[in-house]
N, C-alpha and C positions, 0 to 999 in steps of 0.2 A: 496394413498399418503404415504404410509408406507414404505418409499425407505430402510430403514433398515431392512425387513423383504422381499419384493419382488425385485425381480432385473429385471422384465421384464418391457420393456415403455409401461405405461396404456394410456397413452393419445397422442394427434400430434399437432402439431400447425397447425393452419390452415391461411393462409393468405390471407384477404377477398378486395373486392374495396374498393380506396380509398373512396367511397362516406358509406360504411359502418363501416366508423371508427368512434372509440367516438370521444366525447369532448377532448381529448388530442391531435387527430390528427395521434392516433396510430394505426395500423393493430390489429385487436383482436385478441385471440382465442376463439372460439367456447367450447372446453371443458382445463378443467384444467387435470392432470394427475390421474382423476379420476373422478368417473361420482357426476355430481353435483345434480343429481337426486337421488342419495344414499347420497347424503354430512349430515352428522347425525351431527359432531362437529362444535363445534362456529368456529373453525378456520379453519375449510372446507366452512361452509357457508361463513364468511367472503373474503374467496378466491374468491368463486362463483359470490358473491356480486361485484366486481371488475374485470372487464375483462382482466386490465393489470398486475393483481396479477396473474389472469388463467393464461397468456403468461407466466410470472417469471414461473409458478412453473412446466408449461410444459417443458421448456428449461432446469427448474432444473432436471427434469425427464429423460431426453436425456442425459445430460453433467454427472450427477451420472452412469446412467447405462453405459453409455461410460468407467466411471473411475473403475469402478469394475471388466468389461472385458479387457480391456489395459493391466492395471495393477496389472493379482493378488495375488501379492505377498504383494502389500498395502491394498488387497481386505477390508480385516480385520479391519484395520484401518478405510478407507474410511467407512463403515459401522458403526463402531463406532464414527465418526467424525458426520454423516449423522445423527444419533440418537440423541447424546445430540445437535447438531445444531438443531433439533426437537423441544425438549423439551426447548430449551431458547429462541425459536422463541413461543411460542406459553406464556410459562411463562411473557416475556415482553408484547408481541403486543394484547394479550388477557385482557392487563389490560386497555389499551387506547378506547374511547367512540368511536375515530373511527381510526379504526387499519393498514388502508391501508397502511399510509406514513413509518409505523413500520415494515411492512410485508414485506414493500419495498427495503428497505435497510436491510432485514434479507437477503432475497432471494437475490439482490442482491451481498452483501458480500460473500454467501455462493459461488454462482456462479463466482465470482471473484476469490476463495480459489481453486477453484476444476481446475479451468482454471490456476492457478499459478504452481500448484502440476504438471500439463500433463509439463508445461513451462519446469520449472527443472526437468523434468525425461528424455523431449528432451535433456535440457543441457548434462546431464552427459551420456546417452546412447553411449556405441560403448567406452564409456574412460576405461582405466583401472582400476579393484577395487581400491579403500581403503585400506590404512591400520594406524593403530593406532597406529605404533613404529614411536617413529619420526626418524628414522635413517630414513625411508621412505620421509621423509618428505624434509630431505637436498637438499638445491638447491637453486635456486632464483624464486623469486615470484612479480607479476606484479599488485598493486590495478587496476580494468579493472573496477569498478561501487561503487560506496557508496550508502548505504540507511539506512533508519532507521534499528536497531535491536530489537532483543523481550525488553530489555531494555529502548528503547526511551522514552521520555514524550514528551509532549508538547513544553519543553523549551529546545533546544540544540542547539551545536553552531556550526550547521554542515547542508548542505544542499545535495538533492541528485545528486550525480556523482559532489562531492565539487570536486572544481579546486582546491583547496589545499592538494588536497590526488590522485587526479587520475595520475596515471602513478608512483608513487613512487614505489619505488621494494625494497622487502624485503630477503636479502640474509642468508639463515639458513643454519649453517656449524655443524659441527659435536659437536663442544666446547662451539660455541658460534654464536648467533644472531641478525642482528642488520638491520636497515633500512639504506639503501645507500644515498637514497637523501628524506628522511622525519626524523620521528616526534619525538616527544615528547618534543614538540609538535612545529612542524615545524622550531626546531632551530637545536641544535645536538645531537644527535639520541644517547640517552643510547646503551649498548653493554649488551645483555639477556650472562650472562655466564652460561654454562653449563646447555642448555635448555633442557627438557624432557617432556612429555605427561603424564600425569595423566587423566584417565577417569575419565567422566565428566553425570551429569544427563542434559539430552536436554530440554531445555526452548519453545522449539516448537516443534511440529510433525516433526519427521523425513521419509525422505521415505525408502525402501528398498536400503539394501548398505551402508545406510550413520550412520557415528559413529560423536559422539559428545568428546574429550577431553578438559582439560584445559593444557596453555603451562606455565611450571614454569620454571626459574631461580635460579639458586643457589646464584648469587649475580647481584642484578641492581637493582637502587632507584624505577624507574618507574615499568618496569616489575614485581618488587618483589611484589610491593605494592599490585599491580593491575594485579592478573596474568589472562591471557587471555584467555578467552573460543574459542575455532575454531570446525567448523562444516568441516569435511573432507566428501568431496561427491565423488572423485573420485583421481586417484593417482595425479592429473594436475587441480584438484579444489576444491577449500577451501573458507573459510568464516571464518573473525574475526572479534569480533568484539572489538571496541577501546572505545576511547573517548565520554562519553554521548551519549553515545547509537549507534554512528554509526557502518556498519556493512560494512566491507570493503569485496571485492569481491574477490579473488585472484584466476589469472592463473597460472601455472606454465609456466618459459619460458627456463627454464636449470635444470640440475640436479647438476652438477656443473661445469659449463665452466662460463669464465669470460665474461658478455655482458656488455655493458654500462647502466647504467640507463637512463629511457627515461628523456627526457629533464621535468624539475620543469614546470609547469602551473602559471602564476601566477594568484592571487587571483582577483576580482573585485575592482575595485576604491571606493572611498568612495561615498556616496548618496550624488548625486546632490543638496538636499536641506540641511538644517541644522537639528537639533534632534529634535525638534518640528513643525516644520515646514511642510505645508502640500503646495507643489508648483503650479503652475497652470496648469502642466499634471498631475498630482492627482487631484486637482478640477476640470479636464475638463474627467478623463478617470471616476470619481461619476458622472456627469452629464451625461454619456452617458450611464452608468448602471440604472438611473434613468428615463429617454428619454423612456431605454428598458423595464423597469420593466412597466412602465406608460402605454408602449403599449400593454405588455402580449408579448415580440416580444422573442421566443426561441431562435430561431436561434442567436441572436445575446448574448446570456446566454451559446450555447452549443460553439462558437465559442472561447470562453476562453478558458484558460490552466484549470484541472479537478479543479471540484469543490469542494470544504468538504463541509458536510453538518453534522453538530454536533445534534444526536437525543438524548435521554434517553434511557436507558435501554438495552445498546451494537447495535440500528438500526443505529448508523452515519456509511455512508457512503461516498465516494469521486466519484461522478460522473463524467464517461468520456462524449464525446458529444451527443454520442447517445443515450446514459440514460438520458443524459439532455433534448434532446427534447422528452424521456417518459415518464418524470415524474416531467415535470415543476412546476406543479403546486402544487407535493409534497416540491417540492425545495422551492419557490418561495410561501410561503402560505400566508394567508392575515394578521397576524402579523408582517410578515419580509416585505412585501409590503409597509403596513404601515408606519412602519420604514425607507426605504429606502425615499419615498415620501415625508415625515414630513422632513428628513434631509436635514439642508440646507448648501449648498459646502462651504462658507466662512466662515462655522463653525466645520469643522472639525479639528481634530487634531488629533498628530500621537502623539503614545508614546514607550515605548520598543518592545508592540508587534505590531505595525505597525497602520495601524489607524482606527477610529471605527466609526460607523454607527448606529445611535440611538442610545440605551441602553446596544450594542454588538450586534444586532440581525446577525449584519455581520460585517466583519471585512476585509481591501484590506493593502497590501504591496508590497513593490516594491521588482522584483529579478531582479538578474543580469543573461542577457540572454547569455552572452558568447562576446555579442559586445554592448546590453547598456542596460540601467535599465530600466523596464517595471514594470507597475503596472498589477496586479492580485486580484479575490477574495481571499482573505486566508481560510475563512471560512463562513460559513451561520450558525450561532445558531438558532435552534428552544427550 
């Protein structure tokens, strides 16, 4: 299990009948990525102990030694990423009486990071390098995704791939720079004069190729203030990031020929019900989470948009659907059960961060799906 020391796969998954699956309803595996017959450490036995941690950490054993051969010029990195990811999975989840649900959302995040990493090395593969002069950089530029940035917290006033920022295009001239049809914020767009790059220390792991500056202004209220960090990954893609945390996406769509800006998006309508107010497809989408939880029914849990799941000690994780029907019942534990059961629909109430469930155990808000507002879990607190 020492992925930072061997790079060859000690273990395989094996995938058995369904009538030999556990209590989850999972496919096992037989050995974890290492023999659990030598397992000498509390956090090997604990592995051992748990047949759907052995699956996590064989899959972790393939997806690393994949990322070490692909790519190694990050070799280095990923090895050191792999090591203290080690040491803060076993520091956290070794302290819990029982470690599983910890172990769970370690490995998974970790496997979620490594599969993000291979994502963006497809992105930029085959573009042209980098480079750190902005004379490089002139041209226009097209927000294509918004997401959180290393910056984000919990509270911000930005949603991912927000309709108030996709498609704007940022046109950077040689003197000066300025957004054609956005922000600052979404009314009329400061004018960055005499914009420049100044290296910058990177907030995340970079891969190979990719440099990190920050963009300064010689004079603009906004820009000046707040001068703006951009991750350059290749000569035709970029990352800045803006406003509370968001992290806008940028293509390159000219270097400098005149195109139109894509047409503004507009925003979502205001929420159907009033600001306290919880309506009767909010009390009727809790009752149906309740219906589910009552029955133990996954499926109808993995059938959501992902799930957060809020742990201690850096294990939260956001479950897509098929980690939801593996690890239900890490999700769904008999405190949050509880809670959800005891809650009764004509007594909820919503408040800024949307509306809560028991004591917070969980927490549902409505998004805006592009054509009407749907309710969602936001979160599962354990």
């Amino acid at each position: 299990m020492n992925y930072g020391i061997s790079l060859a796969l000690i273990g395989t998954l094996l995938i058995v009948p369904a009538g030999l699956c556990g209590t989850s309803g999972v496919a096992l595996a037989a050995e974890p990525s290492f023999s659990c017959a030598k397992a000498s450490s509390a956090v090997e036995q604990a592995i051992c102990a748990e047949p759907r941690i052995a699956v996590l950490d064989a899959r972790l054993a393939a997806r690393y030694t994949e990322a070490v051969h692909v790519a190694p010029a990050d070799a280095m990195r990923t090895r050191d990423a792999q090591r203290k990811w080690q040491k803060e999975r076993d520091a956290a989840c070794m302290k819990e009486p029982a470690p599983a649900p910890c172990l769970d959302g370690y490995y998974r995040n970790r496997l979620q990071a490594l599969a993000e990493e291979q994502r963006l090395r497809d992105e930029t593969a085959g573009h042209p390098p980098t480079s750190a002069d902005y004379r490089a950089f002139v041209g226009r530029w097209r927000v294509v995704g918004v997401t959180g940035g290393p910056d984000a917290g919990d509270v911000t006033d930005f949603e991912t791939d927000d309709p108030r920022y996709m498609g704007l295009v940022l046109e950077a001239g040689q003197d000066a720079l300025r957004w054609l049809n956005g922000t600052d914020d979404n009314t009329t767009p400061e004018t960055c004069h005499n914009p420049a790059f100044v290296p910058a220390k990177a907030k995340v792991r970079l891969l190979a190729g990719w440099t990190v500056v920050t963009l300064t202004c010689r004079k603009s209220g906004y820009w000046t203030e707040f001068p703006v960090p951009l991750t350059l990954k290749a000569s035709d893609i970029a990352e800045m990031e803006w406003g509370d945390g968001a992290l806008f996406h940028l293509k390159r769509i000219a270097t400098d020929a005149k195109i139109p800006p894509a047409p503004r998006i507009s925003g979502p309508p205001p929420l159907p019900t009033g600001a306290l107010e919880v309506g009767a497809d909010g009390r009727a989408y809790f009752l149906a989470l309740q219906t589910a939880v009552s029955r133990h029914d996954r499926e109808w849990l993995a059938a959501q948009d992902d799930v957060r799941v809020n742990r201690a000690n850096g294990a939260s994780h956001t479950y897509g659907s098929d980690e939801t029907r593996e690890a239900y019942d890490w999700i769904i534990t008999p405190s949050v059960e509880r809670a959800i059961l005891a809650q009764e629909a004509d007594q909820l109430g919503r408040s800024w961060r949307g509306v809560m469930v028991g004591d917070g155990e969980v927490w549902l808000e409505q998004r805006w799906t592009g054509s009407e507002w749907k309710w969602f879990i936001e979160a599962i607190n354990q």
